[in-house]
N, C-alpha and C positions, 0 to 999 in steps of 0.2 A: 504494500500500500504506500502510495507516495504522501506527503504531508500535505499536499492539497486534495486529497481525495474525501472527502466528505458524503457517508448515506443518509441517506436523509429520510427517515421511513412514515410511511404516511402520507403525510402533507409537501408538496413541493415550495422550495424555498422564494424568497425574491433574487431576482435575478439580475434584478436594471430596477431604476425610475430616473425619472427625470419631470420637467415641468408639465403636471398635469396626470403623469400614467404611471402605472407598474409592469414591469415584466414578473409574472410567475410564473414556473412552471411550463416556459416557450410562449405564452396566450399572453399579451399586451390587453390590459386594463386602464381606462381612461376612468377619471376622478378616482370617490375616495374606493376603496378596497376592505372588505374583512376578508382575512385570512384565517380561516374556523378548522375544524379537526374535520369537518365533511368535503372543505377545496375552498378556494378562495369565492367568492361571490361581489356582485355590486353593493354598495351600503350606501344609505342616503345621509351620512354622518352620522356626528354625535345627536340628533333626533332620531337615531332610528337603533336602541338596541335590537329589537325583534330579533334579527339574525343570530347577534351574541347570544342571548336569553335563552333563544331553541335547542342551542348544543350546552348548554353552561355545565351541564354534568360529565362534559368530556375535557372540560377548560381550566385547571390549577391557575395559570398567571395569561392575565392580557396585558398588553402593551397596547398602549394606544399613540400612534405618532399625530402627535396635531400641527404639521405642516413645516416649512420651516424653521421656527420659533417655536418652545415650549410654554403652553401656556396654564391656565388652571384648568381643571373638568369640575363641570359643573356639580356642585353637593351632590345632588339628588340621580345624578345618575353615579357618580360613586356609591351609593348607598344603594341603589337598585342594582347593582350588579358584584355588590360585596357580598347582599343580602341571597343573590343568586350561590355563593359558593366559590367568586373568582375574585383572587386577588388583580387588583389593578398597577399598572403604573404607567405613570404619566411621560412621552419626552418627546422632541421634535422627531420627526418620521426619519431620517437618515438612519440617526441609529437605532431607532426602533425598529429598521429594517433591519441592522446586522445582528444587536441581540435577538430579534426574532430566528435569522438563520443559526446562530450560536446554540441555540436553544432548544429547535426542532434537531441539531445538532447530535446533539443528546438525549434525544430521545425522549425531551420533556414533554406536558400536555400544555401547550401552550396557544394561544392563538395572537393575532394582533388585529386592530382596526385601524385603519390608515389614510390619514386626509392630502392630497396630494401636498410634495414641495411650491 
């Protein structure tokens, strides 16, 4: 195994982004993105857990990139999705993309929600 070789089991990782999209997994996504233990999906942002909520019993830590600059998440959906069972944390989407690939890495239950750069 060479030192860049990473499996990545389950979920495919991010690949690229840039302004406005993500690459996961080969498939180019324009705006934001959750990346869930079921594959990555469209999300209509921080309005719209639904997505997160549906799998939350496959999800120990989200990451949430909010674009980017890090900024607060709102109370009440930390508390809505704490109360689900999933730790959160907060930080601009670059590195939420790399700790999300670090993470799925190893094989954690991890998901991320991600608002474009």
């Amino acid at each position: 195994m060479r030192v860049t070789e990473v499996y990545y089991p389950g979920s495919p990782p991010v690949e690229g982004y840039g302004p406005g999209f993500f690459r996961v997994g080969g498939m180019v996504h324009t705006g934001a993105v959750a990346l869930l233990p079921k594959g990555p999906v469209g999300w209509a942002g921080l309005v719209d857990p639904a997505p997160i909520l549906e799998q939350a019993a496959a999800i120990d830590v989200l990451l949430i990139g909010m674009g980017a600059e890090i900024r607060a998440l709102d109370r009440d959906l930390r508390a809505l999705l704490e109360a689900a069972g999933i730790g959160v944390e907060i930080m601009a989407t670059p590195p939420a993309c790399r700790t999300y690939n670090v993470l799925l890495g190893e094989g954690r239950r991890v998901a991320a929600a991600l608002l474009p750069v």
